[in-house]
C-alpha positions as CSV (number, residue, x, y, z in Angstrom):
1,X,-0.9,-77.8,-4.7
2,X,0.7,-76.2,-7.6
3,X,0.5,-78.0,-11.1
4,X,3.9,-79.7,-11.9
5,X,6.3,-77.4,-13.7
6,X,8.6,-78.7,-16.7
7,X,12.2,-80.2,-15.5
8,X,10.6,-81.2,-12.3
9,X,10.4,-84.5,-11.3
10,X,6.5,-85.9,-11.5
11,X,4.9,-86.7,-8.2
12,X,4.8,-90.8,-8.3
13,X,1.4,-92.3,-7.5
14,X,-0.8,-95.6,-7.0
15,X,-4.3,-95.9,-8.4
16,X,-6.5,-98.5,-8.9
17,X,-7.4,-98.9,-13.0
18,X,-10.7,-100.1,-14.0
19,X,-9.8,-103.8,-13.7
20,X,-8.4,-103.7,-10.0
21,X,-5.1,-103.6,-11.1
22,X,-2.5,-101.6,-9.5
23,X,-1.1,-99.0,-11.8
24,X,2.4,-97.0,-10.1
25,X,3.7,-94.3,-11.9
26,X,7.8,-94.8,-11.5
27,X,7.3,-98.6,-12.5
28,X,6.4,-97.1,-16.0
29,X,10.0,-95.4,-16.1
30,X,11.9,-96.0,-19.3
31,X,8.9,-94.7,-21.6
32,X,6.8,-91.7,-21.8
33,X,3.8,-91.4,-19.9
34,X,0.7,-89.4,-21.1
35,X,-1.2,-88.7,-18.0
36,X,-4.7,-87.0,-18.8
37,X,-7.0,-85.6,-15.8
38,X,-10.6,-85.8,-16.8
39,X,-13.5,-84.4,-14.3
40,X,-16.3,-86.9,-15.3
41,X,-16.8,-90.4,-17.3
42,X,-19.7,-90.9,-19.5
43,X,-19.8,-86.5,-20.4
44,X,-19.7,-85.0,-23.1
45,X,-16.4,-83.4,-23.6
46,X,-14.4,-86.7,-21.2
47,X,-15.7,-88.9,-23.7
48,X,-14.6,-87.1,-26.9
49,X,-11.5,-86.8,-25.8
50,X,-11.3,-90.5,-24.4
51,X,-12.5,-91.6,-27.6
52,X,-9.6,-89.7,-29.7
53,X,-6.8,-91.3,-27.5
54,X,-8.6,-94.4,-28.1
55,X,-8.6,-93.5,-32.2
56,X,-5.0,-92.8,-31.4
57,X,-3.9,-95.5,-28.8
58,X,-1.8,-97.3,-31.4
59,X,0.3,-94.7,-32.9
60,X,0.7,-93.0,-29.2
61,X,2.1,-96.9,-28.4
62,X,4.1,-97.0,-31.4
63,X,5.5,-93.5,-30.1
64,X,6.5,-95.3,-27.0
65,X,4.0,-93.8,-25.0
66,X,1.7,-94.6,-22.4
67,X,-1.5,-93.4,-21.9
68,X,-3.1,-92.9,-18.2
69,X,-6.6,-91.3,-17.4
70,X,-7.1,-90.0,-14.0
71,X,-10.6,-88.9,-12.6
72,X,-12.2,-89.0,-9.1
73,X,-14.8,-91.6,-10.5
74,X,-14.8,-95.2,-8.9
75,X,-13.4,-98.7,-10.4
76,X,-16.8,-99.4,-11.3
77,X,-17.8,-95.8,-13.0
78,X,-13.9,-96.2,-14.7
79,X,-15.0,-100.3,-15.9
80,X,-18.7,-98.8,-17.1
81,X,-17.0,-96.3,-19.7
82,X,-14.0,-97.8,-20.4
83,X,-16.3,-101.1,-22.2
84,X,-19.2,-99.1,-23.4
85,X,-16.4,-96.9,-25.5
86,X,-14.0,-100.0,-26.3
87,X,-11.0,-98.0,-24.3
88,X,-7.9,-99.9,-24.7
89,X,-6.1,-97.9,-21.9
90,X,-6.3,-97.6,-17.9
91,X,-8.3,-95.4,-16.4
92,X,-7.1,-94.8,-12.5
93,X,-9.8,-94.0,-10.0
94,X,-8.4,-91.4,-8.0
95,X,-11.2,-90.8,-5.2
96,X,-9.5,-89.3,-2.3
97,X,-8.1,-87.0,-5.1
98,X,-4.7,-87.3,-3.8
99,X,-3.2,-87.5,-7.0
100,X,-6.0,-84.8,-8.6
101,X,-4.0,-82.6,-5.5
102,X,-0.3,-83.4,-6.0
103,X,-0.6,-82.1,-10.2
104,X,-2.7,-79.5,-9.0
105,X,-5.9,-79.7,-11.0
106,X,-7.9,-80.0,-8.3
107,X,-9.8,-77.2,-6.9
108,X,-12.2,-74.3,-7.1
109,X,-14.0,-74.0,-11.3
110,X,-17.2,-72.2,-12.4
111,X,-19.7,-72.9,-14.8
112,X,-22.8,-70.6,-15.8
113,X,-22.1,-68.2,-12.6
114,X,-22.1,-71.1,-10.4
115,X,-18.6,-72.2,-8.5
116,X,-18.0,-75.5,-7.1
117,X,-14.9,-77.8,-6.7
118,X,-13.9,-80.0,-9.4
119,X,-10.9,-81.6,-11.6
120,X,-9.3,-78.8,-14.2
121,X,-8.8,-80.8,-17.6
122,X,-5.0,-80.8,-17.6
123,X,-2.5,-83.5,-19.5
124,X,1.0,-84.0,-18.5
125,X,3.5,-85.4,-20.4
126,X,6.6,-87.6,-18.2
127,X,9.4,-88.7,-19.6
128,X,11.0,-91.9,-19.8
129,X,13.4,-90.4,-16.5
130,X,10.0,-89.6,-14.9
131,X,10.2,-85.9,-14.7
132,X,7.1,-83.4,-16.6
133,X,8.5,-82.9,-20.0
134,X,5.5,-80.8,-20.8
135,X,1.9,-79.3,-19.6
136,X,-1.3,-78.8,-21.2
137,X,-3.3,-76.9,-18.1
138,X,-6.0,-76.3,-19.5
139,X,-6.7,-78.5,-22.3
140,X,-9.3,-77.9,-25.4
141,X,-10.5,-81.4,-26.5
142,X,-10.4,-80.6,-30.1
143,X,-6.9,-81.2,-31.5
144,X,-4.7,-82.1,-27.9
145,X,-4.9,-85.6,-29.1
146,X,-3.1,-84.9,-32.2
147,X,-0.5,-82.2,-30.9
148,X,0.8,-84.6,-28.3
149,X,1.2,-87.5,-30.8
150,X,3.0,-84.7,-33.2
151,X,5.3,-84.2,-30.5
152,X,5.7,-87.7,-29.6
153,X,6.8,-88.8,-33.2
154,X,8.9,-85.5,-33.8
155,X,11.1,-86.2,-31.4
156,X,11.1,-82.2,-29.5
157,X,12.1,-81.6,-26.7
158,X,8.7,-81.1,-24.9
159,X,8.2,-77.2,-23.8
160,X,11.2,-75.7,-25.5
161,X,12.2,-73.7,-28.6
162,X,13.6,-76.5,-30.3
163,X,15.0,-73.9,-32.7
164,X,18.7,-73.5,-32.8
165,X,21.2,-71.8,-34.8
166,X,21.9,-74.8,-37.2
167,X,18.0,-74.8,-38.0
168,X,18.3,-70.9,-38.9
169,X,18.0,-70.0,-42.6
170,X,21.2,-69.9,-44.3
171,X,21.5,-66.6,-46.2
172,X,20.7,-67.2,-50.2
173,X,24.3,-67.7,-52.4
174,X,24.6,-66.4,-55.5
175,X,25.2,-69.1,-57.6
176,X,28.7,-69.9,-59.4
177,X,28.0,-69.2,-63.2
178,X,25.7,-66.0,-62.2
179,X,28.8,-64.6,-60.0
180,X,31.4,-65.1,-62.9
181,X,28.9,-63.5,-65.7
182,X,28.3,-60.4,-63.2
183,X,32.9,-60.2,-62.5
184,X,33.0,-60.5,-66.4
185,X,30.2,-57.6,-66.9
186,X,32.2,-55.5,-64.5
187,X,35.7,-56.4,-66.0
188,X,34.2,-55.3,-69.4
189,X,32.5,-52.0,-68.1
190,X,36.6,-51.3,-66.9
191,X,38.4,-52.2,-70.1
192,X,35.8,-50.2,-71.5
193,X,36.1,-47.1,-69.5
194,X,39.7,-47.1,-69.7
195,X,40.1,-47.2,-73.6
196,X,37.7,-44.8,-74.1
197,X,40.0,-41.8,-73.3
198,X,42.5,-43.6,-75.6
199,X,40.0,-43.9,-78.3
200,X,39.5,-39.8,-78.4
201,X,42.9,-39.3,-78.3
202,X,44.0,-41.4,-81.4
203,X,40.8,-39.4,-83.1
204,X,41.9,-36.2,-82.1
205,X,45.5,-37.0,-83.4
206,X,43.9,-38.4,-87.3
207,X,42.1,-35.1,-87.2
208,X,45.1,-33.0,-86.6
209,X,46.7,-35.0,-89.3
210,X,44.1,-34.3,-92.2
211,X,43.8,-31.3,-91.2
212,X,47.9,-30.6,-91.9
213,X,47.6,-32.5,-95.2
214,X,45.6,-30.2,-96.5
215,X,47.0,-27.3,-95.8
């Protein structure tokens, strides 16, 4: 299946968490959902990036979010990792890989030359109407923790140019007392100009004059 596009609605689901308890996906409607596909527990790169939405759990609930792990693992692989790394959020056991299916990070990876089938790191944010508000596909662990709660507490609109007209830089104005100094500079300059001709002439006129007397 293709991943989920933004705008679309997100393909509702029923997983186990590591408890037993029965986790649906449009029963969380009414607050954002951070879904998180994982291939493994207890690796490397799943658990660093488990343990930063752990680090994070509070703000991301203060943000009015809700975090969901998803990996093929079983209830008891999920209840293993969750308590050896304190994890404060559900972790869904999605074994048939329905769910891996309908977002469309399941399927053919490589590693080291070799291929095989696997889950594609891949976070999805839902929003509180239940449709994908925005897609990480292929996720680096370093950092994704971070950007989503950014985007979370800044209040974007998820996978858009939140950039508008209104938050385009208004051109510089000259200020008040620096545009009546430059009108008076030019006024002066004018006066100037013009009483300069005036000036010769009343010069020529004095010189015309001695010039008679002494004759």
């Amino acid at each position: 299946m293709p991943i989920p596009q933004t705008g679309h609605p997100a393909p509702d689901f029923q997983l186990q968490d590591q408890n037993g308890n029965d986790v649906k996906l449009s029963r969380l409607r009414g607050k954002n959902v951070v879904l998180y596909f994982y291939p493994k527990d207890d690796t490397p790169g799943c658990t660093q990036e488990a343990c930063d939405f752990r680090d994070e759990h509070s703000a991301l609930q203060a943000a009015g979010a809700v975090v969901l792990g998803v990996s093929p693992d079983d209830t008891k692989s999920h209840q293993k990792f969750a308590t050896k790394f304190s994890l404060p959020f559900p972790l869904l056991a999605d074994t048939a890989r329905q769910v891996c299916d309908a977002y469309g990070v399941w399927g053919e990876k490589s590693l080291y030359g070799r291929k095989f089938l696997g889950v594609t790191r891949a976070t999805f944010l839902i929003d509180p109407q239940g449709k994908v508000a925005r897609v990480w596909p292929k996720v680096k662990v370093k950092g994704h923790v971070q950007e989503i709660l950014q985007l979370l507490e800044g209040g974007e609109s998820a996978g858009q140019d939140t950039r508008t007209e209104a938050s385009e830089p208004a051109p510089k104005k000259t200020p008040v007392k620096k545009a009546a100094s430059a009108v008076k500079t030019v006024a002066k300059k004018v006066l100037a100009k013009k009483a300069a001709p005036a000036g010769k002439a009343v010069t020529k006129k004095a010189a015309v004059k001695k010039t008679s007397a002494r004759r």
